[in-house]
N, C-alpha and C positions, 0 to 999 in steps of 0.2 A: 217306842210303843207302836207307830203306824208301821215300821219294819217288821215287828212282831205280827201284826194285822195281816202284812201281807203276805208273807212265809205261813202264816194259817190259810190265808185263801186261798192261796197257791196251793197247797197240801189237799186240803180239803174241800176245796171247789172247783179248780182248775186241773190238777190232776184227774180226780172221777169224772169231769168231764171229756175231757179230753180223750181217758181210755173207752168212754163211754160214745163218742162219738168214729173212734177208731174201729172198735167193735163192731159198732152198729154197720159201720162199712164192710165189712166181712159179711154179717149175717145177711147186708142185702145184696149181697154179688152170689149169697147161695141162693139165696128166695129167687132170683130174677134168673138162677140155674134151677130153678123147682126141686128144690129139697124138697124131702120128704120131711124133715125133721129138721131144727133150729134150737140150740139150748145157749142161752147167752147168760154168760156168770160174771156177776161184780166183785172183786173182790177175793180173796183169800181168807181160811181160817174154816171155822165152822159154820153150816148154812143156817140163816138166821130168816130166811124167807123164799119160799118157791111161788109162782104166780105161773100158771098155765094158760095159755092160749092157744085152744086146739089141740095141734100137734105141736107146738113149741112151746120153748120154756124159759123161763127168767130166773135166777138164783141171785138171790143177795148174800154176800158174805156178812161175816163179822166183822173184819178189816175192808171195809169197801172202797179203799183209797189204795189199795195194795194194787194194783193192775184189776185186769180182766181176761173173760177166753169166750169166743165163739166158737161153737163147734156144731158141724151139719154134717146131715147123713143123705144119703139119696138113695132108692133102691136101685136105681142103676148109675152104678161108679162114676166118679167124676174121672173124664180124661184128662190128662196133665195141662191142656191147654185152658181146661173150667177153672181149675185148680189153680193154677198161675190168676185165671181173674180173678177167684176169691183171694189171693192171696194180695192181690193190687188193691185190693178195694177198699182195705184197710185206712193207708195211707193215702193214696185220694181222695177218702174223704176227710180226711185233716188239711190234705193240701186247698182243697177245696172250702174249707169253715175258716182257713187263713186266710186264703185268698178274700173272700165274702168280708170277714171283716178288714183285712188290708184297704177295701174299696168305699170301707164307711172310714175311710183317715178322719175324716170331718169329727166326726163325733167320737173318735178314740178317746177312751179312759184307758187311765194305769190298770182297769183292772181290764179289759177287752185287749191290751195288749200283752198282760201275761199268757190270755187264754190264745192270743192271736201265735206268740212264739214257743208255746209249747205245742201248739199241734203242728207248728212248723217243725220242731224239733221231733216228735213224734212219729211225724212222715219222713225227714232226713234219716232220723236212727232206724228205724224200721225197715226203709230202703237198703243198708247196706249189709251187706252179707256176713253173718255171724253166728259162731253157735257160740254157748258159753255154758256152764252147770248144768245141760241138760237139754236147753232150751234154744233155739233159735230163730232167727229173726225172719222177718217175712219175705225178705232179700235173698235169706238165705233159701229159703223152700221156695223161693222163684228161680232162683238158681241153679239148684239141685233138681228141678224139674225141667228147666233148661236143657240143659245137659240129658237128660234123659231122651227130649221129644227133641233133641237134636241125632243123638245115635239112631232113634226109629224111623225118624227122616231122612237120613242119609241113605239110610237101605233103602229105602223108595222113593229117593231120588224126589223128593216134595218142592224142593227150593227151585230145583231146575228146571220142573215143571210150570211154577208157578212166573217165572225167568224166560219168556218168548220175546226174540229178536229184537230185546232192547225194549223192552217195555214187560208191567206185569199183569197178570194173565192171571186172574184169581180163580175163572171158572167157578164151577155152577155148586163144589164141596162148602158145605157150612162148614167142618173143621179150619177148610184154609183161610176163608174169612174171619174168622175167630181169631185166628194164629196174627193175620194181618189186622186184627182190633189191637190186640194184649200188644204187638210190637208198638202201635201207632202210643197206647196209652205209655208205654215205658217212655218214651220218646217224649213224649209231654211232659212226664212227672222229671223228667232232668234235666229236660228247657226249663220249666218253671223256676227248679232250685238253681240253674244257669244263671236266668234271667234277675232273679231276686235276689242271688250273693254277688254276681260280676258288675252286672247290667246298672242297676237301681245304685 
């Protein structure tokens, strides 16, 4: 019976949260890029409730345990290296709600540490580069943008500028600082998973 309990809370409280905290990372690495527009949907199936704020928007599914999607607009495009951030921001903030409760060990319950290992898991799966049916992972769209804002770079020679005599040389461009945040964060999010699978 308490197995039964918790394969339910698991399903139905810790997954929606979980995708709901993942989410919610996404739509704020667009707000904090000033989207114009934010639509955050729970859920799959038929929409069973819309809630507007402003310019953004909230959708409840039917299945609201099924996943979830963020999804932002901006009148002027997101550059691949914005894109890359929203696309970190997901997973960071799972890594980050694991981490938060990792640190309350004290007061761990069975059930703050289902919520604690699925957004651990959340941020691992999501990190790794994937497509499948259709869909793929946020790894993979960092990836694939990677690679992109690497061929644009090469032609303009970015790295070697930013690369003087042995030291680096960010200058006065907001893109390079950007570029050198989004690296600094990848760097962190696979210390973390380092530090917590080898380490611990």
């Amino acid at each position: 019976m308490i197995g039964l309990l918790m394969i339910a809370y698991l399903i139905f409280i810790v997954a929606p949260l979980g995708t709901i905290i993942h989410e919610l990372g996404h739509a704020l690495g667009a707000w904090l890029l000033k989207a114009d527009r934010i639509e955050f949907s729970l859920g799959t199936g038929r929409r069973m409730s819309t809630i507007h704020l402003k310019r953004h928007q909230l959708n409840i599914h039917l299945l609201f345990i099924a996943g979830g999607q963020a999804f932002s607009q901006r009148h002027k495009p997101y550059s691949n290296v914005e894109a890359i951030v929203i696309s970190l921001s997901g997973p960071l903030i799972n890594l980050m709600a694991a981490a938060i409760i990792h640190l309350s060990a004290s007061f761990l319950t069975i059930r703050l540490e289902l919520l604690f290992w699925f957004n651990l898991w959340l941020a691992v799966i999501n990190l790794i580069p994937f497509k499948w049916n259709g869909k793929h992972s946020d790894g993979y769209h960092v990836l694939s943008l990677l690679l992109s804002e690497k061929r644009r770079l090469v032609g303009k020679s970015l790295f070697k500028n930013m690369i003087h005599k042995g030291r680096v040389d960010l200058g006065n461009s907001k893109k390079n600082w950007i570029l050198f945040a989004v690296l600094l964060v990848i760097g962190f999010i696979w210390g973390f998973i380092y530090w917590f699978f080898i380490v611990l």
